[in-house]
C-alpha positions in Angstrom: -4.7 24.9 -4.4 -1.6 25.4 -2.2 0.2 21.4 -1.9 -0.1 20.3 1.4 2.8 17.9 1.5 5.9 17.0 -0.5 5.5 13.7 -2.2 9.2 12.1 -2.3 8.4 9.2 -4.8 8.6 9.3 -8.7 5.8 6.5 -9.0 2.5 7.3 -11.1 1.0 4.8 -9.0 1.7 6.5 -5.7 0.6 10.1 -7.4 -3.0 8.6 -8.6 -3.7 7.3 -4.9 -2.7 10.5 -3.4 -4.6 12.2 -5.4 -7.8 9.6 -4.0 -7.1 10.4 -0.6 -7.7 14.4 -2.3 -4.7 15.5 -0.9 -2.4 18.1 -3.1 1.3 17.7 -3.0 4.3 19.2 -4.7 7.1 16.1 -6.3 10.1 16.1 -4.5 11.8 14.1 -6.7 16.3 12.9 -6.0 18.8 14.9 -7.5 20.7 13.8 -10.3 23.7 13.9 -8.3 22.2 11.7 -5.3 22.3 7.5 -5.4 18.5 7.0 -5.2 19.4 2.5 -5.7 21.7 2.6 -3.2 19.4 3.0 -0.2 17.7 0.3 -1.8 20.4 -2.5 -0.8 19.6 -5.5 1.3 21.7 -5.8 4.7 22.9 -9.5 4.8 19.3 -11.9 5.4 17.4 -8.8 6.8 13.7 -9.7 7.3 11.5 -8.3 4.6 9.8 -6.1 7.4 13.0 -4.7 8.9 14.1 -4.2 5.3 11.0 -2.0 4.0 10.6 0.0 7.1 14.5 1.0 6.6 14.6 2.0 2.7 11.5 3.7 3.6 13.4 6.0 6.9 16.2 5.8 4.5 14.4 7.8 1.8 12.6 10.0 4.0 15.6 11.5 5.5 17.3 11.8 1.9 14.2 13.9 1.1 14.4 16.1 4.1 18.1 16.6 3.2 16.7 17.6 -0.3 14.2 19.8 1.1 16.4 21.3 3.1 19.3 22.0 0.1 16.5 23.8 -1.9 15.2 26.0 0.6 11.6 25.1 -0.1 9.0 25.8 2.2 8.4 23.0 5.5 5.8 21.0 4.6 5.0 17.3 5.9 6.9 14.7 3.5 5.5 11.5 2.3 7.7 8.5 1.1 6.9 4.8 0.6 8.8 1.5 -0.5 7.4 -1.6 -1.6 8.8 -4.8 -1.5 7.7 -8.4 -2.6 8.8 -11.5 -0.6 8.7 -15.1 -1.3 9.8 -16.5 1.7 13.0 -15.0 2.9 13.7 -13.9 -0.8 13.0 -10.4 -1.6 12.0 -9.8 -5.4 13.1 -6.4 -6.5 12.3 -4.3 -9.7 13.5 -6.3 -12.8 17.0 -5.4 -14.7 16.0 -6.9 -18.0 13.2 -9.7 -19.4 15.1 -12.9 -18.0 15.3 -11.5 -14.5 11.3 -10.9 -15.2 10.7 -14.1 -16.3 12.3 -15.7 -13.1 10.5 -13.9 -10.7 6.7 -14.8 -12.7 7.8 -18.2 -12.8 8.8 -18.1 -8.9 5.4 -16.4 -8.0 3.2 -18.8 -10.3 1.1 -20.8 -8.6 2.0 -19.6 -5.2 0.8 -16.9 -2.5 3.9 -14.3 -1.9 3.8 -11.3 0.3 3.6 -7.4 -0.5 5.2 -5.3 2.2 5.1 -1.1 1.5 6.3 1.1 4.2 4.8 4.8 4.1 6.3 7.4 6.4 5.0 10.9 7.0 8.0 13.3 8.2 7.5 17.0 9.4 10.2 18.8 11.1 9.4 17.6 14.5 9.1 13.6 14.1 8.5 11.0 11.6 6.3 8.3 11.7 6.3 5.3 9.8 3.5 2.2 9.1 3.7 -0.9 6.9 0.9 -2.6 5.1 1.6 -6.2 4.5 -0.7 -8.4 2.2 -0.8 -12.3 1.0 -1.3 -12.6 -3.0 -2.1 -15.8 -4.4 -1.2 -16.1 -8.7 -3.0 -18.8 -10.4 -0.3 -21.3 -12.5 0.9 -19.2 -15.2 2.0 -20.8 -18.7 5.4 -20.1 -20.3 2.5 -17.8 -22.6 1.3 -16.1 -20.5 4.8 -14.7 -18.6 6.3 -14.3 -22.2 2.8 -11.8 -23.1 3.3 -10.2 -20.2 6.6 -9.3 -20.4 6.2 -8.7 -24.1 3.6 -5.8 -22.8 6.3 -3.6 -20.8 4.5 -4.0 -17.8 7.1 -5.9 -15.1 9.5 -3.4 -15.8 9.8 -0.4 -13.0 8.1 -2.7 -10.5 8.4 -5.1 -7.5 8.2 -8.6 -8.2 7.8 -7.6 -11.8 3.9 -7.4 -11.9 1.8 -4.2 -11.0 -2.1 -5.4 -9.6 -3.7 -2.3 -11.3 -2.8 -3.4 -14.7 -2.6 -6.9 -17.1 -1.4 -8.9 -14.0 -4.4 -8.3 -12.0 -6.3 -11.2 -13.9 -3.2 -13.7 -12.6 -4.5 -13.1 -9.0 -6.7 -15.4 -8.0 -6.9 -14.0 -4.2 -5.9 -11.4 -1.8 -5.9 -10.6 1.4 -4.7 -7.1 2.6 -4.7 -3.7 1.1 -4.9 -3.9 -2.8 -3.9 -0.2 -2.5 -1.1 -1.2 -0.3 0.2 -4.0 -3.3 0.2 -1.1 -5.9 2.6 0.6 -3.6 0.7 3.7 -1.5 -1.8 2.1 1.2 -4.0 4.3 1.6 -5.5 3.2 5.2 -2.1 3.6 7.1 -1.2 7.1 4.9 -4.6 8.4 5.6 -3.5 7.5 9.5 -0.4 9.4 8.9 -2.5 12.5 7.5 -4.8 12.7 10.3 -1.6 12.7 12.7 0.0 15.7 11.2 -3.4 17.5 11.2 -3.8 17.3 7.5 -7.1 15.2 7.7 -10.1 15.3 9.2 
């Protein structure tokens, strides 16, 4: 089957939940020779909703740029950015196990915020939408943090947990898109779909 879009996003996560919506896309992964963490630095105090939606706009133009370099074929592109907040403090993907460990112990026992930004581009506009949930951990023990980090898991992620694997049993509620908290919601990209024609 012929893709449909380009998916601009090297996340597994993102790929499986694509694939949900049954939509078939072609990677369009960043060059070696292009700064993918760079358009992932915070301006100043920027709210967490002005910072997703940028990084988001940010890395949907870097991917029509790619497009464009390799000559592929125009198809709609799909990028997304996740973000967690605690308050005004954004928690971004772990370095090494003690940055991991601070941000489990900062989101035990507390409700933070999950913030992804998808964007659908085609050559004539570009739209993007933000899902924005409230997760509530239960009190995690200096075990439980140390297992989990022990498992591999926080690495690679926002807020060093991903919902859809171990860290789903710390949740003791959410409200929002669970979809949206593994990093692709598929609500507002389904939205975006319909709007380029590509679902029904």
């Amino acid at each position: 089957m012929r893709a449909q879009i380009y998916l601009a996003s090297q996340s597994p996560r993102r790929q499986e939940l694509l694939q949900q919506l049954g939509v078939s896309f072609e990677l369009l992964l960043p060059e070696p020779s292009e700064d993918a963490e760079a358009l992932e630095v915070r301006l100043g105090q920027e709210p967490a909703k002005t910072y997703v939606r940028r990084v988001c706009l940010l890395k949907t133009q870097a991917a029509l740029q790619r497009l464009q370099r390799q000559q592929k074929v125009m198809r709609p592109v799909l990028c997304a950015d996740t973000t967690v907040a605690m308050g005004n403090t954004l928690l971004g993907k772990p370095e090494n196990a003690e940055q991991a460990a601070q941000m489990l112990h900062s989101l035990s026992g507390k409700t933070h915020r999950v913030l992804t930004a998808v964007a659908v581009a085609t050559a004539e506009d570009c739209t993007c939408l933000i899902s924005v949930s409230q997760v509530s951990f239960m009190e995690l023990s200096e075990n439980d943090i140390q297992a989990y980090i022990a498992s591999g898991e926080p690495f690679g992620k926002a807020g060093a947990y991903g919902i859809q694997g171990r860290a789903g049993a710390f949740i003791r509620h959410l409200s929002g898109s669970y979809s949206g908290v593994m990093g692709l919601p598929l609500y507002e990209t389904r939205c975006l779909l319909q709007k380029t024609g590509l679902m029904i």
